[in-house]
C-alpha positions in Angstrom: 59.0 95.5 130.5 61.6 98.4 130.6 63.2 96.7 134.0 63.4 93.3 131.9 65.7 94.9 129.3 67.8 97.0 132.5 66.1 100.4 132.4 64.6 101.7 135.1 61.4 102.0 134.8 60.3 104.8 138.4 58.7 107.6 136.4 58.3 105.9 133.0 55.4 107.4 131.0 53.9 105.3 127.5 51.8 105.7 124.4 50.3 103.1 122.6 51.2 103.3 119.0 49.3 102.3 116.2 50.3 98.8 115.3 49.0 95.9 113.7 48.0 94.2 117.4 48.4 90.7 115.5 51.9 90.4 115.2 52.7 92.5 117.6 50.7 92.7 120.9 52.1 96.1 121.9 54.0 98.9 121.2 54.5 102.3 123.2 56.8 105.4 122.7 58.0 105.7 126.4 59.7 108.6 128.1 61.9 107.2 130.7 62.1 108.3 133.7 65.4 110.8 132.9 63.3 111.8 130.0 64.6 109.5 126.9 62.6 109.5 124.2 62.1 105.4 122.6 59.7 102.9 121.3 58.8 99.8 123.3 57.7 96.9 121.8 56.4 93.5 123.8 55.7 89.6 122.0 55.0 86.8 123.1 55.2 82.8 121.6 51.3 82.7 122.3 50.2 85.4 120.4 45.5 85.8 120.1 44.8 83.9 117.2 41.8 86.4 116.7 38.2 85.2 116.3 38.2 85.9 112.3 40.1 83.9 109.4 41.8 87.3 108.3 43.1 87.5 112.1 44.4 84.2 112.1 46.4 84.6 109.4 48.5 86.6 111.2 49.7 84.4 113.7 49.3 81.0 111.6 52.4 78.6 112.7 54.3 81.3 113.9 56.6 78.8 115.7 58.3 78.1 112.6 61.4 80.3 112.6 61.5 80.5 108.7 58.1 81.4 108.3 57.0 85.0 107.9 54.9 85.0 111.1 57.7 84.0 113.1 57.2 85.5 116.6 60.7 86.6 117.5 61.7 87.6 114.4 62.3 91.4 115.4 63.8 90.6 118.7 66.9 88.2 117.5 67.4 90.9 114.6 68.9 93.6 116.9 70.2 91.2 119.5 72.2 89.4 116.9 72.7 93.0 115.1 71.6 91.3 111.9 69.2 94.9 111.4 72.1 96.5 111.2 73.1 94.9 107.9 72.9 98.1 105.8 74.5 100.2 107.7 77.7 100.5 106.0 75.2 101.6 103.3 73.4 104.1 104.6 70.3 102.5 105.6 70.6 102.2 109.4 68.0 100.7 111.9 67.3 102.6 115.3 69.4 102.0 118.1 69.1 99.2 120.5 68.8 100.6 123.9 67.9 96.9 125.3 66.4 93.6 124.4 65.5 90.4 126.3 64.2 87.1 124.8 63.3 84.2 126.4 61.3 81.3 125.3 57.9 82.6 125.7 58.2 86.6 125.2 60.4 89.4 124.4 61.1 92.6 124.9 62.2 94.9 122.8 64.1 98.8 123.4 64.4 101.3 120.7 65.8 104.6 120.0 63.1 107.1 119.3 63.7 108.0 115.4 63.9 112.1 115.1 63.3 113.0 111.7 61.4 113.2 108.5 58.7 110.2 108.1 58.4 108.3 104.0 54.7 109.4 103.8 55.9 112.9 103.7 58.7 112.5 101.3 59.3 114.0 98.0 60.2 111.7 95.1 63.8 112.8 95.4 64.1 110.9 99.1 62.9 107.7 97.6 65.6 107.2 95.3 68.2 108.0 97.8 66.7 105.4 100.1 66.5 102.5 97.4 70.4 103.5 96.5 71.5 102.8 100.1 68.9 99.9 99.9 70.9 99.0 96.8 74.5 99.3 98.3 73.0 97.5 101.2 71.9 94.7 99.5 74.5 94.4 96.6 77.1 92.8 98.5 75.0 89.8 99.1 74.5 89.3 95.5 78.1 89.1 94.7 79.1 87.0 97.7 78.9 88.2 101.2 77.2 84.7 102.9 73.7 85.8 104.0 74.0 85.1 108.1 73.8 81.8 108.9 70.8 81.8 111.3 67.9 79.6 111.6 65.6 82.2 111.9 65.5 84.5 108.7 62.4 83.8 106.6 62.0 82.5 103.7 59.6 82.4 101.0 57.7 85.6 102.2 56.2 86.6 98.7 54.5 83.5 97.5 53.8 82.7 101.6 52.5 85.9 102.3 50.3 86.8 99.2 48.5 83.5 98.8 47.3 83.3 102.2 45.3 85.9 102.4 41.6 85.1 103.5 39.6 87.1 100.9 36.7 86.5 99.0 38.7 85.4 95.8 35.4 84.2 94.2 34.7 87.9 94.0 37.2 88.5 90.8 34.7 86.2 88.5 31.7 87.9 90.3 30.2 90.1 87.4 27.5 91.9 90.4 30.6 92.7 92.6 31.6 94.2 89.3 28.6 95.8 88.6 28.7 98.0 91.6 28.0 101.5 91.5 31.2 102.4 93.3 33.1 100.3 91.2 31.4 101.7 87.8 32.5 105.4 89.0 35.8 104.9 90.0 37.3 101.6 88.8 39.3 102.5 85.5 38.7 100.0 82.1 41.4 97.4 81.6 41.6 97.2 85.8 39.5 93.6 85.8 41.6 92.0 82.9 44.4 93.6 84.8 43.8 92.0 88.2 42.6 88.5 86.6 46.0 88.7 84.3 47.8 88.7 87.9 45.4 86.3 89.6 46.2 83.6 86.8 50.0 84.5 86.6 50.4 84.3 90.1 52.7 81.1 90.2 54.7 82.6 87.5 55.4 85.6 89.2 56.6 83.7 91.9 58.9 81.1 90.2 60.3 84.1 88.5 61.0 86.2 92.0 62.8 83.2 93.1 64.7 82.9 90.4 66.4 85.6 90.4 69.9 86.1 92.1 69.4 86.8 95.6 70.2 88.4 98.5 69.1 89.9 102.5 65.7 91.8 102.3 64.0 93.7 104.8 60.8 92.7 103.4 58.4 95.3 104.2 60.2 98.4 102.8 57.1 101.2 102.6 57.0 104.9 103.8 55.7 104.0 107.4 58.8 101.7 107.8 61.4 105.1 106.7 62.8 107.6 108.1 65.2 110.7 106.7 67.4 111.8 109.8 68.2 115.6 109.5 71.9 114.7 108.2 70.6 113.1 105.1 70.6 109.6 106.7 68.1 106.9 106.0 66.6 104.7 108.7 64.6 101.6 108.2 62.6 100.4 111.3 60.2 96.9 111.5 62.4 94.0 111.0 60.1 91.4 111.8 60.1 89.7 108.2 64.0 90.0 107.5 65.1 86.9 105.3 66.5 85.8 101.9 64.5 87.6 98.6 65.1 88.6 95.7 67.2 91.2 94.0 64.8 94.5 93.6 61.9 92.4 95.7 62.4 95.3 98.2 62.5 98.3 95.8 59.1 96.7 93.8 57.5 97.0 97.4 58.3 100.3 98.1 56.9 102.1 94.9 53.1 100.7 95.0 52.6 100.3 98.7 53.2 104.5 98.7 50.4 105.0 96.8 48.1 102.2 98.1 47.3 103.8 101.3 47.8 107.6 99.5 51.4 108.8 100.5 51.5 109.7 97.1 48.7 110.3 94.3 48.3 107.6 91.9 49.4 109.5 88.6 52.7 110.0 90.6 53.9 106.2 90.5 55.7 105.9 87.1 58.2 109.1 88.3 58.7 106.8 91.6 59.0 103.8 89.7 61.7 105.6 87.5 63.2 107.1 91.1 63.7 104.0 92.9 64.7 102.0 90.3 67.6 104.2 88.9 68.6 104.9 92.8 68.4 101.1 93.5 70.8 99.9 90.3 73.3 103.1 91.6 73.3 101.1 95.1 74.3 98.0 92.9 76.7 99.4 91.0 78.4 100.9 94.1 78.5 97.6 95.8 80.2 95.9 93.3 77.4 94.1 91.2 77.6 94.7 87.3 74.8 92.6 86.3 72.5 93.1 83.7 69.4 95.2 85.1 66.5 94.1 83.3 67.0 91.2 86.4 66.4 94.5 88.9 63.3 95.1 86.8 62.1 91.5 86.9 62.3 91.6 90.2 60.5 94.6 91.1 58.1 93.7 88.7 57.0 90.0 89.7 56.8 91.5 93.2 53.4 92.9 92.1 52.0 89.2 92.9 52.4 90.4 96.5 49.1 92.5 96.0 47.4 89.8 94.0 44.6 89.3 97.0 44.5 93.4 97.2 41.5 93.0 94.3 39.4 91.0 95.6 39.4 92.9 99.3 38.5 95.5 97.6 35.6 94.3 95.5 34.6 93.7 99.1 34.9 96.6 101.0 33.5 98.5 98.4 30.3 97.5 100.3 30.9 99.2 103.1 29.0 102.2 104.4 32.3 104.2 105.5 35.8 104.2 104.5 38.8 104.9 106.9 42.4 106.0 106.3 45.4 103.5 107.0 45.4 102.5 110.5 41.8 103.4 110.8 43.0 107.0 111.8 39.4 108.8 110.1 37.4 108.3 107.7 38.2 108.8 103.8 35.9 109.5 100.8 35.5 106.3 99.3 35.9 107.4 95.9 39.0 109.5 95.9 39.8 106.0 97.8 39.2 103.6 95.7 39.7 105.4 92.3 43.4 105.9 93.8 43.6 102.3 94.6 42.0 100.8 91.6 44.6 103.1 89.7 47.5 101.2 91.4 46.3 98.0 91.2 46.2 98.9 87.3 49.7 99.3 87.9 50.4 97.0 89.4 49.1 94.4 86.9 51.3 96.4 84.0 53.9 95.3 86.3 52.9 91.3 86.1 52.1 91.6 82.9 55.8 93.5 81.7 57.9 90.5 84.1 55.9 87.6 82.6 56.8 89.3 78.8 60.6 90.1 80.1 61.0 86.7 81.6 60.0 85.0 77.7 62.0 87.3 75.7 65.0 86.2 78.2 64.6 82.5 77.9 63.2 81.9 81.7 61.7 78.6 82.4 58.9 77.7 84.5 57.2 74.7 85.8 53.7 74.1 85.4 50.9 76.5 87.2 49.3 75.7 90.1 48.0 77.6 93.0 48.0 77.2 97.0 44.7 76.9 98.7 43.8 79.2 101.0 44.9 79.0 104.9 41.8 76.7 107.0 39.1 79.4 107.7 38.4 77.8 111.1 42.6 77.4 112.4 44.4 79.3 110.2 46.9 76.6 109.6 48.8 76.8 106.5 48.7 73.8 104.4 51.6 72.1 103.0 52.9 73.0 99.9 52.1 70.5 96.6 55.3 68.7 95.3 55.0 71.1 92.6 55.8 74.5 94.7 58.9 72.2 95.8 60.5 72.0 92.9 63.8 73.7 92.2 64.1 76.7 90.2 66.3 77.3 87.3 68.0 80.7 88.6 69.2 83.5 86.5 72.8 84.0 86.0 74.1 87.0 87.3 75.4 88.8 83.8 73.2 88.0 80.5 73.8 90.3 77.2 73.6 93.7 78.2 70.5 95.5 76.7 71.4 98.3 74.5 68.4 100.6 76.3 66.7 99.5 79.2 63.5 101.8 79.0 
């Protein structure tokens, strides 16, 4: 692999990484033979579509180059230097030391990121990360074209959060209710909460996309950051790069740092608060002077994302042991899931507080209706209904300035 991208590889050492092994079938920090330090990551057109529907899901038409499974994704990012998109910003991605893509595989050659990891930030590094997210992604909003390539994705929130393979019968189970776990740590208002979201969910997502939009990164979470030693941020993963909404990003980033315990639960309004004032300063910076209650809308309606969250873990309650993200030990279930249940609470104030700010500003939406769930025995993805192909009415850019925001 390091030959195919021109590095010799005589004396080469790798360790496998942890990595979903789904969408990406490997992925080693290397030491080169002259001792450089970098990340190599391998794919391949005919990815393992698992033995399980949740492993299928992974890989489910990923020859579609809009879809979010796309194989190659990642790969035509850095060799078309579209991850560098933020840099001017202050977001950069790691270096490319080498890539090669063919049509079957490719192989892909990365700096080695020194410096300090998200899940060990303090609140203070989030906001400076969502303000160079912010001046990244404000000059799309005001008119910089979004790269004209065939292989950005689109529709990521509504693809990616309604094909999950999870029990959903589980939300109107009252015994998956009633269990012990969920009676200790589960806190009151959390199953009105999750079925508020579950019901809203096509709401959520007309209102996402009808927001002004712009280039996302699309999986912005602590894993995915980095703070160099010179105060520079670095955003690494660009397989699901496309077209999103305005604050999509920024929603992402505050619940998925709590969801696997990079922060405590409690600590999520303060980073909520953090991101979002960081992210509208990136705005303003770029340019954009629009009214931003549309930021909040669309970090908000981005909760939908974790609409099938619930209903996994109504499952894995069941389970005799609980282990830590990336199955690296086990955790005590219920510091676990008293800290998750707590997000998802907050996370269904956040449906709830888009669907009421998309009323009081006048947002129309077509009727429900809801996608059926990927084929448990091919993981295809079906066709969307005529309905999810109707046009949105967008948001304008500027709409009356609110006198306080709060």
């Amino acid at each position: 692999m390091l030959e195919c991208v021109g590095v010799d590889g005589d004396g080469a050492s790798a360790e496998e990484l942890t990595h979903n092994r789904w969408l990406s079938p490997g992925v080693w920090r290397v030491r080169t033979g002259d001792g450089r330090l970098a990340v190599l990551k391998y794919t391949r057109s005919g990815r393992s579509r698992g033995s399980t529907p949740w492993e299928a899901h992974w890989t489910a038409r990923d020859q579609d180059p809009r879809r979010w499974t796309y194989w190659c994704r990642e790969p035509l990012a850095y060799q078309h230097d579209l991850a560098g998109a933020y840099a001017g910003a202050g977001v950069t991605a790691p270096a490319c030391l080498g890539v090669h893509v063919d049509s079957s595989e490719a192989v892909l050659l990365l700096e080695w990121v020194a410096g300090e990891p998200g899940e060990t930030w303090p609140t203070v590094s989030y906001g400076l990360a969502a303000e160079g997210l912010g001046r990244g992604q404000g000059p799309f909003v005001v008119g910089r074209d979004v790269p004209s390539v065939l292989w950005l994705s689109e529709n990521f929130l509504r693809e990616y959060s309604s094909e999950k393979p999870v029990p959903w019968e589980l939300l109107d189970d009252d015994d998956a209710w009633a269990h012990p776990v969920v009676r200790e740590t589960f806190p009151a208002g959390l199953r009105e909460g999750v079925l508020f979201v579950h019901a809203h969910r096509e709401r959520l997502y007309e209102i996402s996309e009808s927001l002004p939009r712009t280039l996302c990164h699309l999986d912005v979470w602590p894993k995915n950051l980095f703070l160099r030693p010179g105060g520079q941020v670095t955003l690494i993963d660009w397989s699901f790069v496309g077209v999103g909404a305005i604050g999509e990003d920024a929603g992402n980033l505050v619940p998925d740092a709590a969801f696997d315990h990079f922060i405590a639960a409690d600590d999520m309004p303060g980073l909520e608060q953090a991101v979002f004032d960081g992210y509208l300063r990136g705005l303003r910076a770029a340019g954009w002077d629009g009214d931003p209650r549309l930021v909040q809308l669309g970090m908000w309606s981005s909760a939908v994302k974790y609409d099938w969250l619930a209903a996994l873990t109504l499952a894995q309650v069941r389970n005799d042991r609980q282990y830590r993200y990336g199955g690296a030990g086990e955790i005590d279930p219920v510091f676990k899931f008293r800290e998750r249940s707590r997000v998802l609470l907050f996370n269904a104030r956040w449906a709830r507080q888009a669907v009421e700010l998309a009323d009081r500003l006048g947002l129309l939406v077509s009727a429900q209706h809801s996608a059926p769930p990927p084929s448990e025995l091919t993981g295809e993805v079906p066709a969307p209904s005529p309905a999810a192909r109707r046009p949105m009415r967008r948001f304008k850019a500027v709409v009356e300035r609110p006198a306080d925001i709060a």
